[in-house]
Residue frames relative to the residue before (quaternion, step in Angstrom):
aa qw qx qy qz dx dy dz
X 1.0000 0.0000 0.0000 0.0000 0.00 0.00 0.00
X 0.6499 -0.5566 0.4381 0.2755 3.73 -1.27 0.84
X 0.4079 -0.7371 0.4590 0.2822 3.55 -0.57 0.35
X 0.5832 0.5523 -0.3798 0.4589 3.42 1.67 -0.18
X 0.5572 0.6374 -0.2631 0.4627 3.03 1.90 -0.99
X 0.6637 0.4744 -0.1352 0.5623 4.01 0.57 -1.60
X 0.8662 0.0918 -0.1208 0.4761 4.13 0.82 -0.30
X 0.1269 -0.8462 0.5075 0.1012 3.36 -0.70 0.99
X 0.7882 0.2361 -0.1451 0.5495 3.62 1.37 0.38
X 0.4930 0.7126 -0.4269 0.2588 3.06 -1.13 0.30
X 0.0138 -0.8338 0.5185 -0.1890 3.76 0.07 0.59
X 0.0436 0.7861 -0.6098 0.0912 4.09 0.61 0.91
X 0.7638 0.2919 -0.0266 0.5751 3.87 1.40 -0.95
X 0.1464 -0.7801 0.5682 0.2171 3.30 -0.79 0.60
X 0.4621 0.4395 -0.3885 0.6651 3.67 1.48 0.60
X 0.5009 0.5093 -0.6013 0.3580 3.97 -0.24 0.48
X 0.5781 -0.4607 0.3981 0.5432 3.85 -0.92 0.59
X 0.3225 -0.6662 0.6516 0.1660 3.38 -1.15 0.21
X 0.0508 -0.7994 0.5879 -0.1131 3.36 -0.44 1.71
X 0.8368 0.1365 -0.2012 0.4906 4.18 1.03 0.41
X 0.0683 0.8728 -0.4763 0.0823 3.59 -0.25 0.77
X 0.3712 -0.7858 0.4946 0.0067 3.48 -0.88 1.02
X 0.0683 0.8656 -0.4956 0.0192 3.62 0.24 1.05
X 0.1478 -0.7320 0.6266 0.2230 4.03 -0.57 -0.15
X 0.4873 -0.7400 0.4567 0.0799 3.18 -0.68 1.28
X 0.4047 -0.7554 0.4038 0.3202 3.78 0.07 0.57
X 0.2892 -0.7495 0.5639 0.1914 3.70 -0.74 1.17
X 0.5980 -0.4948 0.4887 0.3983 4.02 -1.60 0.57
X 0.8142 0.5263 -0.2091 0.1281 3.20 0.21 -0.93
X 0.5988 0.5987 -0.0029 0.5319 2.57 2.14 -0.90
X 0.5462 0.6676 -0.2852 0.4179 3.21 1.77 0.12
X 0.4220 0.8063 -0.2334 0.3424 2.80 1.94 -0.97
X 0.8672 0.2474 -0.0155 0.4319 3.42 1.00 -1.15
X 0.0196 -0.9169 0.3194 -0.2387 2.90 1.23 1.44
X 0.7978 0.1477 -0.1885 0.5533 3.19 1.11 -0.63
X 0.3435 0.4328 -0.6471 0.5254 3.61 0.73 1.02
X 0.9115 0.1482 -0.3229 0.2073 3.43 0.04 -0.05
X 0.6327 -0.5690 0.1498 0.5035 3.16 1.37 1.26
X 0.3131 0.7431 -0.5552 0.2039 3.93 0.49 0.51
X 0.6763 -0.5172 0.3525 0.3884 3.58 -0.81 1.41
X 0.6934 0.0481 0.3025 0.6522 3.83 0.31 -1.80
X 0.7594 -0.5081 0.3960 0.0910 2.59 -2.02 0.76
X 0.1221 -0.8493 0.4320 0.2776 4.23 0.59 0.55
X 0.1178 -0.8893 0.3571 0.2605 2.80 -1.32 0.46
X 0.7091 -0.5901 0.1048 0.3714 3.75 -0.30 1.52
X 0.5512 0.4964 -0.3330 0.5821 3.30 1.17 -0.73
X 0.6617 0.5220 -0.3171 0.4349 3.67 0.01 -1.22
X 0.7704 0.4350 -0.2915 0.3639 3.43 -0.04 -1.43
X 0.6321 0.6178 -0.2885 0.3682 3.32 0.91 -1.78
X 0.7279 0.4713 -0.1816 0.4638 3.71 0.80 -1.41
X 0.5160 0.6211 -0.3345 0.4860 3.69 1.33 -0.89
X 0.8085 0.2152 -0.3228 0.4424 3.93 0.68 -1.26
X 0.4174 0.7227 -0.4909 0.2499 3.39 1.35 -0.24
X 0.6595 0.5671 -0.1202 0.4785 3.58 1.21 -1.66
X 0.6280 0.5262 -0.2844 0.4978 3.74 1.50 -0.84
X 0.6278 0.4677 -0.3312 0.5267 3.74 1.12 -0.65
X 0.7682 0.3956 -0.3213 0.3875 3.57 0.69 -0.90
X 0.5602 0.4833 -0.4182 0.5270 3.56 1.24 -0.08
X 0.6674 0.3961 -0.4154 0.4745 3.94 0.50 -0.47
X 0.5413 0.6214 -0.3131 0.4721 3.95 1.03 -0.26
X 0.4394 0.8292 -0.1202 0.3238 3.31 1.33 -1.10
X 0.8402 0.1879 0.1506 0.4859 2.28 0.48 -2.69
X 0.8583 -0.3075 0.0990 0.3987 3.14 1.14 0.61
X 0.7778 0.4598 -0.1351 0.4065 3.41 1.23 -1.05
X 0.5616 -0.6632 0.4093 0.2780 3.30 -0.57 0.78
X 0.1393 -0.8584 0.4935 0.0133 4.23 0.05 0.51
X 0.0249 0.7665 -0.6350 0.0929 3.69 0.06 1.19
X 0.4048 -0.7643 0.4865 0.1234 3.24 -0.90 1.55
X 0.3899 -0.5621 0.5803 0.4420 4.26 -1.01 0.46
X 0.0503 0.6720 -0.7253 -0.1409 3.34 -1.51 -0.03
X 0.1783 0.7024 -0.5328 0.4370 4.20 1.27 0.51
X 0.2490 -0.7554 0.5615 0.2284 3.98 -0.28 0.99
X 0.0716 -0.7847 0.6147 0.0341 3.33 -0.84 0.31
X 0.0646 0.8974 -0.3948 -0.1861 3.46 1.16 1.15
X 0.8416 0.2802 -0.1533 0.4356 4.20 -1.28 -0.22
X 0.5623 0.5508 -0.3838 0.4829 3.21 0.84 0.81
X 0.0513 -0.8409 0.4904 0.2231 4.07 0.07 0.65
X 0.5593 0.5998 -0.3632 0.4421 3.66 1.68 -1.01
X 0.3988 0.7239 -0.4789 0.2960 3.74 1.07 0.23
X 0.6216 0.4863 -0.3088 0.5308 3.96 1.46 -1.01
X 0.3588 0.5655 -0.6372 0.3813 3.88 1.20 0.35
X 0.0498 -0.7696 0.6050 0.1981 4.09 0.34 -0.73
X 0.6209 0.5736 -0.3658 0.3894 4.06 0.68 -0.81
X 0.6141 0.6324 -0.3089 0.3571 3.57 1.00 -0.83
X 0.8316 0.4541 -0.1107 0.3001 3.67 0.62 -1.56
X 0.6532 0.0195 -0.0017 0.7569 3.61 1.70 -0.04
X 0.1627 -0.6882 0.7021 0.0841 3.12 -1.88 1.20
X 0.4140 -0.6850 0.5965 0.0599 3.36 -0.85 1.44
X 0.0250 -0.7415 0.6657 -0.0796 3.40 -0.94 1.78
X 0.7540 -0.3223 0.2918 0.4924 3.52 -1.31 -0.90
X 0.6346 0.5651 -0.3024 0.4318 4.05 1.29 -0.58
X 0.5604 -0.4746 0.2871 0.6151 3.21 1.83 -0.91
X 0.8005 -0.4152 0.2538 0.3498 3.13 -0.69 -1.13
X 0.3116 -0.7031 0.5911 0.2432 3.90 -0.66 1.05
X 0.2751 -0.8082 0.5106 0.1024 3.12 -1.22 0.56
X 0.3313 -0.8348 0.3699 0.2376 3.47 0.67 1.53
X 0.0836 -0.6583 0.6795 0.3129 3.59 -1.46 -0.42
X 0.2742 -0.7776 0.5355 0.1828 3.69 -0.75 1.22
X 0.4407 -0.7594 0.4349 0.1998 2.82 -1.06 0.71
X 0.4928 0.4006 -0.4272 0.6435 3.56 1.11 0.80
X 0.4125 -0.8049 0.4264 0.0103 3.09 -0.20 2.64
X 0.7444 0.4338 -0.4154 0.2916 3.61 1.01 -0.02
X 0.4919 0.4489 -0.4415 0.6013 3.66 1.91 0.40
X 0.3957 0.6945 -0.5921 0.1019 3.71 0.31 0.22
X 0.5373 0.7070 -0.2116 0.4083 3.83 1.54 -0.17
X 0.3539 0.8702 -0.1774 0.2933 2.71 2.30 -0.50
X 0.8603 0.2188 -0.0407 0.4587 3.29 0.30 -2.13
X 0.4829 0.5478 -0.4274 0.5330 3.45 1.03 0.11
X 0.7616 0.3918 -0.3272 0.3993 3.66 0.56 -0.06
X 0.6623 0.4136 -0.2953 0.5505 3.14 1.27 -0.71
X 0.5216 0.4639 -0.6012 0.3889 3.72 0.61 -0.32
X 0.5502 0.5766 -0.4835 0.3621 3.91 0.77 -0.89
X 0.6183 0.5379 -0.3441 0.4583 3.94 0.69 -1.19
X 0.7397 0.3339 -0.2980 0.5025 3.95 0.37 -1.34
X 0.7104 0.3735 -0.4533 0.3877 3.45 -0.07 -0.50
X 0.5858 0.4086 -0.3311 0.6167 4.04 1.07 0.08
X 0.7470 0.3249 -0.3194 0.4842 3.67 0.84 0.70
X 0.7155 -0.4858 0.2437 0.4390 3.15 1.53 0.60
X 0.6953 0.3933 -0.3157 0.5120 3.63 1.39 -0.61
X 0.4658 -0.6873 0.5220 0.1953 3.36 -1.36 1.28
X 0.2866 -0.6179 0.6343 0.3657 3.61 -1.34 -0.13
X 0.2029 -0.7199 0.6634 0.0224 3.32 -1.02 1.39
X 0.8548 -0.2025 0.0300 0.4769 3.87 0.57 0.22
X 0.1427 -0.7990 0.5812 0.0580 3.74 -0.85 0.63
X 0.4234 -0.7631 0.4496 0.1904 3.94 -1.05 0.59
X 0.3450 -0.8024 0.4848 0.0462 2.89 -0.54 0.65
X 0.6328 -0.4225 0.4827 0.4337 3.93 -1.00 -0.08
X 0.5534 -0.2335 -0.7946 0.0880 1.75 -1.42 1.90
X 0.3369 0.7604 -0.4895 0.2620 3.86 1.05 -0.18
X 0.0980 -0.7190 0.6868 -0.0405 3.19 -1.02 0.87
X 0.2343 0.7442 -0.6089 0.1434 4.01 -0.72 0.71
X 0.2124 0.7693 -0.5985 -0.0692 3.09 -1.69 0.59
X 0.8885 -0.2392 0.1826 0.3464 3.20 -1.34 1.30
X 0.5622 0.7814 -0.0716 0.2613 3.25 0.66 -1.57
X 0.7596 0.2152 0.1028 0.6050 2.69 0.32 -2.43
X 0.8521 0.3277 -0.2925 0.2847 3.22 0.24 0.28
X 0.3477 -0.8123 0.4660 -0.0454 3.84 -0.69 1.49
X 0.0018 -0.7759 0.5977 0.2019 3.51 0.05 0.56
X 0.2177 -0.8487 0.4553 0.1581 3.23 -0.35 1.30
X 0.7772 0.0763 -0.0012 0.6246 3.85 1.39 -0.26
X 0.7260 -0.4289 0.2916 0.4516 3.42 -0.95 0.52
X 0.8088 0.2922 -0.1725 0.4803 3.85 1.05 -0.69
X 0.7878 0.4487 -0.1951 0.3741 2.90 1.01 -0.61
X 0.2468 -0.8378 0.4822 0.0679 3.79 -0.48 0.64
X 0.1308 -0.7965 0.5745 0.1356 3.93 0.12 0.76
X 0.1232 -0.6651 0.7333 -0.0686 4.13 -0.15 1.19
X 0.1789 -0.6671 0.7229 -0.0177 3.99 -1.63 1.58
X 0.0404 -0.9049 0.4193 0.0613 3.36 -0.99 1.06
X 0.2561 0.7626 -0.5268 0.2745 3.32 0.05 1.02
X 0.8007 -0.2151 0.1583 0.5362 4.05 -1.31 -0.15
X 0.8483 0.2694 -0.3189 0.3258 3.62 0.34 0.66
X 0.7096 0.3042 -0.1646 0.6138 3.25 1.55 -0.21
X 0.0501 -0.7991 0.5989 -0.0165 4.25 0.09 0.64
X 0.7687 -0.3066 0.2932 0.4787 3.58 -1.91 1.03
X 0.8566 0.4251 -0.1497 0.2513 2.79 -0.41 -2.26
X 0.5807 0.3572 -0.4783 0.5536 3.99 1.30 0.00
X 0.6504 0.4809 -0.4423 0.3873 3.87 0.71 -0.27
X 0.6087 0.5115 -0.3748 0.4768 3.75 1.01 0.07
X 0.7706 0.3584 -0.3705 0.3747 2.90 0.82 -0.62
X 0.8344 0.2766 -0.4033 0.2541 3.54 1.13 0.55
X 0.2305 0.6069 -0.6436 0.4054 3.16 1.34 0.97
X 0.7135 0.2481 -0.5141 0.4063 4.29 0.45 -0.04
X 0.6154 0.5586 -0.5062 0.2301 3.43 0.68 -0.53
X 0.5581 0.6885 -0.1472 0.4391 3.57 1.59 -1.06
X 0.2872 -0.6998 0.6385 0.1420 3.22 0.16 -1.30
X 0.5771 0.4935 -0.3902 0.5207 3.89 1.18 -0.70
X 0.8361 -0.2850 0.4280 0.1911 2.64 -2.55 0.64
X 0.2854 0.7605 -0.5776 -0.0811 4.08 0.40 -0.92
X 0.1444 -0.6996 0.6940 -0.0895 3.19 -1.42 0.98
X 0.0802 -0.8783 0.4625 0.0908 3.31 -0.22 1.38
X 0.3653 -0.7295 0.5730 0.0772 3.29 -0.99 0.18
X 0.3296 -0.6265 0.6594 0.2531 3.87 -1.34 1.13
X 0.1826 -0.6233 0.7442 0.1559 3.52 -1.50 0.44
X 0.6390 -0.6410 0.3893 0.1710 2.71 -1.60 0.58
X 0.6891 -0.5316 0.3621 0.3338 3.87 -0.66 0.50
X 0.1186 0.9134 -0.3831 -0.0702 3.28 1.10 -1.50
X 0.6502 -0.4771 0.1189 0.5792 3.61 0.22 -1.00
X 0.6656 -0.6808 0.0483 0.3020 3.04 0.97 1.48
X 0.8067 -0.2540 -0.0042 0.5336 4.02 -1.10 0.20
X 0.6944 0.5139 -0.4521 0.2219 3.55 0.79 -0.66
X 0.5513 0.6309 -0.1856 0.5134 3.78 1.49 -0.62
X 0.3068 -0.8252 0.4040 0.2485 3.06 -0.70 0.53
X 0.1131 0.7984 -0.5884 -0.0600 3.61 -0.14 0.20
X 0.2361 -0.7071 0.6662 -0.0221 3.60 -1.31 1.13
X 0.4229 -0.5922 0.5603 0.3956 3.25 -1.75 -0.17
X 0.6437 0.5140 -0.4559 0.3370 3.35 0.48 0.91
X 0.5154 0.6291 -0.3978 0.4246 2.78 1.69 -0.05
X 0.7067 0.3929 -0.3238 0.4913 3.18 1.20 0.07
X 0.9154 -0.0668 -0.1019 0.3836 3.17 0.85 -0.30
X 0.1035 -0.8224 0.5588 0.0254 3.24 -0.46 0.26
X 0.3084 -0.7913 0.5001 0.1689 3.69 -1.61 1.30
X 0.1921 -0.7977 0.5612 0.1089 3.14 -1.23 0.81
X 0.8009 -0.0882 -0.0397 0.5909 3.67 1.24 0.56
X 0.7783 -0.4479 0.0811 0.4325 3.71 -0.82 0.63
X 0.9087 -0.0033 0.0272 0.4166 2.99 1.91 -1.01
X 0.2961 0.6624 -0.3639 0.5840 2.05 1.82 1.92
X 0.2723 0.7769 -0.5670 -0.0278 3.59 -0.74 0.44
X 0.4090 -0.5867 0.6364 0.2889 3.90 -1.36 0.73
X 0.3006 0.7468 -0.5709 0.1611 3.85 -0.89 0.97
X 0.6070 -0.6204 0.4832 0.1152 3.20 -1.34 0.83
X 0.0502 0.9419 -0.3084 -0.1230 3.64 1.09 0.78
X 0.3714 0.7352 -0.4232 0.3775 3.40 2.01 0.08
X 0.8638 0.0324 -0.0148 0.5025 4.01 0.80 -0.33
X 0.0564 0.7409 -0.5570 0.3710 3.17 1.42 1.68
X 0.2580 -0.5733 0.6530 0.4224 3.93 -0.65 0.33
X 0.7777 -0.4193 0.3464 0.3154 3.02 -2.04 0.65
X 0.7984 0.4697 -0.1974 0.3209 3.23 0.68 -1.35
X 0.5514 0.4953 -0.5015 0.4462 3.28 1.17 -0.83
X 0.4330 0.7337 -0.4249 0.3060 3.51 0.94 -1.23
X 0.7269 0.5872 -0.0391 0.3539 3.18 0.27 -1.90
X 0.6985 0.3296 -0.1459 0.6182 3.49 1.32 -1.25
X 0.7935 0.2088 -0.4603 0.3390 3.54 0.11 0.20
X 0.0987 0.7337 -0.4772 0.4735 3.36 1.57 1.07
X 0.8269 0.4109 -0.1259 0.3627 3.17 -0.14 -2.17
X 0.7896 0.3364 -0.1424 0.4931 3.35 1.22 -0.64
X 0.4835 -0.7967 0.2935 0.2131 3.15 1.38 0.96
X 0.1567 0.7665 -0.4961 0.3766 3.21 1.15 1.46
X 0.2701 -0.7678 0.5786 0.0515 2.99 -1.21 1.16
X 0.3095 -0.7494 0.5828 0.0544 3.54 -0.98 1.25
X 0.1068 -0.6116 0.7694 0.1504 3.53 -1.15 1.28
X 0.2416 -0.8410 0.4598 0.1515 3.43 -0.99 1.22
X 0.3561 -0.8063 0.4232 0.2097 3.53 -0.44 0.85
X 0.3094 -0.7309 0.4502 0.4091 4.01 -0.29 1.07
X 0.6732 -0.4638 0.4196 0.3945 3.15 -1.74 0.06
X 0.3955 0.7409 -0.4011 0.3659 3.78 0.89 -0.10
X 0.8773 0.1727 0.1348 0.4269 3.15 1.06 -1.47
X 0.2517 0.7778 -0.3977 0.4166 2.81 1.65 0.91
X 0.7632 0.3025 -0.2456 0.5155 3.54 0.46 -1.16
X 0.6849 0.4445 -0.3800 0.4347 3.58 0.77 -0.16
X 0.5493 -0.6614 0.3411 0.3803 3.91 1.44 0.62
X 0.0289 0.7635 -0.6256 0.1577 3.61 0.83 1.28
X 0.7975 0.4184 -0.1796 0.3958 3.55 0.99 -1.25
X 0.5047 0.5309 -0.4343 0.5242 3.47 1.41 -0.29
X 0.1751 0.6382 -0.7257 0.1882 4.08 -0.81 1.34
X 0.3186 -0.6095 0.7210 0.0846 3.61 -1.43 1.10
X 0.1301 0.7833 -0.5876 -0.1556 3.28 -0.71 0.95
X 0.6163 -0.5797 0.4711 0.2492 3.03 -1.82 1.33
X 0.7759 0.3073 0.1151 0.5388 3.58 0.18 -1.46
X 0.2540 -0.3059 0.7557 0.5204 4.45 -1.26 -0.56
X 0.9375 -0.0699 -0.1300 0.3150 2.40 -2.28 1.50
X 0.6611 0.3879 -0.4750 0.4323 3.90 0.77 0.86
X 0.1614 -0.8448 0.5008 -0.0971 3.09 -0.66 1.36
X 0.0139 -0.8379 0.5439 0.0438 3.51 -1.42 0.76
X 0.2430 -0.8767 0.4138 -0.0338 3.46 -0.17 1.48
X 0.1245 -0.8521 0.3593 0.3596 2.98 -0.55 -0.26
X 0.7892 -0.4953 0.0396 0.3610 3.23 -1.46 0.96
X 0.5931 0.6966 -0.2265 0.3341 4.05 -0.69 0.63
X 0.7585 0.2187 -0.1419 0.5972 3.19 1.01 -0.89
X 0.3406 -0.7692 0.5189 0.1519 3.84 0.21 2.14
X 0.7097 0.4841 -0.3025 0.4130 3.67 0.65 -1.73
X 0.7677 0.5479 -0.2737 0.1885 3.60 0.01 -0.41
X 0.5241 0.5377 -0.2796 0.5983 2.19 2.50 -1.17
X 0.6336 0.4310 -0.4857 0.4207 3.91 0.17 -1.05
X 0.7039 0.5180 -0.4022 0.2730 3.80 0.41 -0.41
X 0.4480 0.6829 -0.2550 0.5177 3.43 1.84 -0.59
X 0.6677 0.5600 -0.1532 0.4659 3.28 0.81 -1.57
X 0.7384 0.4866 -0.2207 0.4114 3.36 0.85 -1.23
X 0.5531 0.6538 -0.1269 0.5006 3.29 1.62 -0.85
X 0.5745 -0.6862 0.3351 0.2945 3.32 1.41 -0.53
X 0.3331 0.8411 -0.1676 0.3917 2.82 1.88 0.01
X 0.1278 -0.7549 0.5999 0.2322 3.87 -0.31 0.51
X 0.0005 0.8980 -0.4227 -0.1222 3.56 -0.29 0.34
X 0.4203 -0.7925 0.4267 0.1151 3.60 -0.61 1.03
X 0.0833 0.8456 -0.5096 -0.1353 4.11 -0.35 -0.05
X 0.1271 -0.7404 0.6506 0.1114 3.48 -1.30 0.64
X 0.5085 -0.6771 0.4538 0.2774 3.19 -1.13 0.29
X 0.0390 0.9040 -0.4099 0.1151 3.51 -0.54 1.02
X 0.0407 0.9009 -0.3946 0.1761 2.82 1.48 1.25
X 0.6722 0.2679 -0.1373 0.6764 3.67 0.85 -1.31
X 0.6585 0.6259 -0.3411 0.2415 3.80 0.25 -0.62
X 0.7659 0.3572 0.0368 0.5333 2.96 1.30 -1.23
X 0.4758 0.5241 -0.5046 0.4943 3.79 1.61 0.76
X 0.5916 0.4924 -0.4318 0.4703 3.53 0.78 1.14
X 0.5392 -0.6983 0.2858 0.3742 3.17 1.74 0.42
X 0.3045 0.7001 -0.3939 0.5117 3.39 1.83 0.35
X 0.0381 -0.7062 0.7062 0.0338 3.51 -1.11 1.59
X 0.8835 -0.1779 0.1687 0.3991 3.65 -1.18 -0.72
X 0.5892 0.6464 -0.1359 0.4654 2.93 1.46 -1.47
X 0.6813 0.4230 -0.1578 0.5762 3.69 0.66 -1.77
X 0.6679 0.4819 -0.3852 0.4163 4.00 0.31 -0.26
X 0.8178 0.2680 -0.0831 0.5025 3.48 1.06 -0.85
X 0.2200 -0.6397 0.7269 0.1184 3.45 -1.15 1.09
X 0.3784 -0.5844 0.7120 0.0913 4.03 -1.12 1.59
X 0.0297 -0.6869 0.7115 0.1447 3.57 -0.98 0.72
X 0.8592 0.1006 -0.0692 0.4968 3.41 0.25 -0.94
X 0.2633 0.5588 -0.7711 0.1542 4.16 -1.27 0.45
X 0.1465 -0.5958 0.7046 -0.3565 1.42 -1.95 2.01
């Protein structure tokens, strides 16, 4: 039997091929309220809809199987981010609380999707814990990189270095342009093989800095051009297979240069919620 077939979870790497994924398909109505929740520009329904249609058939493509939410999540468009509301370990699935109070409706719905896709809930947070998707990188089978700043707080990183069992190493974020903006730890960085990462090194904290040093990690740096347009947000499919999204040429020729295969979707309407590749897709299983 297939290992995609014999397992339906599990995610020890976020650089193992990527063989199940969970997307939520963006709803009309919910578009409506774009700028209560801080979306660049206005989407547009036709545009977006057809954008994730093409994103599912390009993650199919490459191999992985792609099981859509259908859990309503009503007035809420940052809901098709799917990576934010639950991090998906070896027990199944934790069930974040984000700390941007209008997706807090979030992980209670999607736990409703994973546990109808085979993935249990092994543990959910609670008040005062604050976590999101985002901030948080499993950077090795033990180890767990957790970003703190206006969406992710100590007391949700404690509570999942016990729910977890992993290594967690937290990390200040930066201020940037402050609580109303998001800023994650993927927005800076993001891995693309054990000892490979794509990362914005202008507002890396020192230490992380420092730790993928010590571990003789290699950094495709992303220019400042293409930072705010998610040069550094890259989903990888495969070590050294990457999927970006469409726009940011320099980062890609640097990927490339790196050895990198690199993939592109279009994410015009998709991605004026500050959603990159990463924030659209919840990995259930790699392997």
């Amino acid at each position: 039997m297939a290992l995609a077939e014999s397992k339906l979870h599990g995610c020890p790497s976020m650089t193992a091929p990527l063989r199940r994924v969970l997307l939520r398909p963006p709803q009309a109505d919910d578009l409506r309220l774009w700028q209560e929740y801080g979306w660049r520009a206005e989407p547009d329904p036709v545009g977006i809809a057809r954008e994730h249609a093409a994103l599912c058939e390009l993650l199919a493509g490459a191999g992985a199987e792609v099981v859509l939410a259908e859990a309503p999540v009503e007035d809420d468009p940052d809901a098709i981010y799917v990576y934010d509301p639950a991090l998906i370990v070896d027990d199944g699935a934790v069930l974040l609380r984000p700390g941007k109070v209008g997706r807090r409706a979030e992980p209670a719905a999607l736990g409703v999707d994973l546990t109808r896709a085979g993935v249990p809930v092994a543990a959910r947070l609670d008040e005062p814990a604050l976590a999101e998707g985002g901030d948080l990188i499993r950077l090795d089978e033990r180890t767990l990189l957790v970003g703190l700043g206006y969406r992710t707080n100590q007391a949700g990183a404690d509570v999942l270095a016990e729910a977890t069992g992993l290594d967690v190493v937290a990390f200040d974020l930066p201020h940037w342009h402050g609580e109303s903006e998001v800023m994650h730890l993927l927005s800076l960085l993001s891995p693309l093989a054990d000892d490979l990462v794509a990362a914005y090194t202008r507002l890396l904290p020192v230490r992380l800095a420092q730790l993928l040093a010590e571990r003789t990690i290699e950094i495709v740096e992303v220019p400042g051009g293409e930072f705010e347009s998610m040069g550094a947000n890259v989903l990888a499919l495969a070590p050294r297979v990457a999927l970006v999204v469409e726009g940011n040429p320099e980062t890609r020729e640097r990927l490339e240069r790196a050895g990198v295969e690199v993939l592109a979707y279009e994410g015009k309407e998709l991605s004026k919620g500050d959603g990159g590749p990463t924030c659209l897709t919840c990995p259930l299983l790699r392997a």
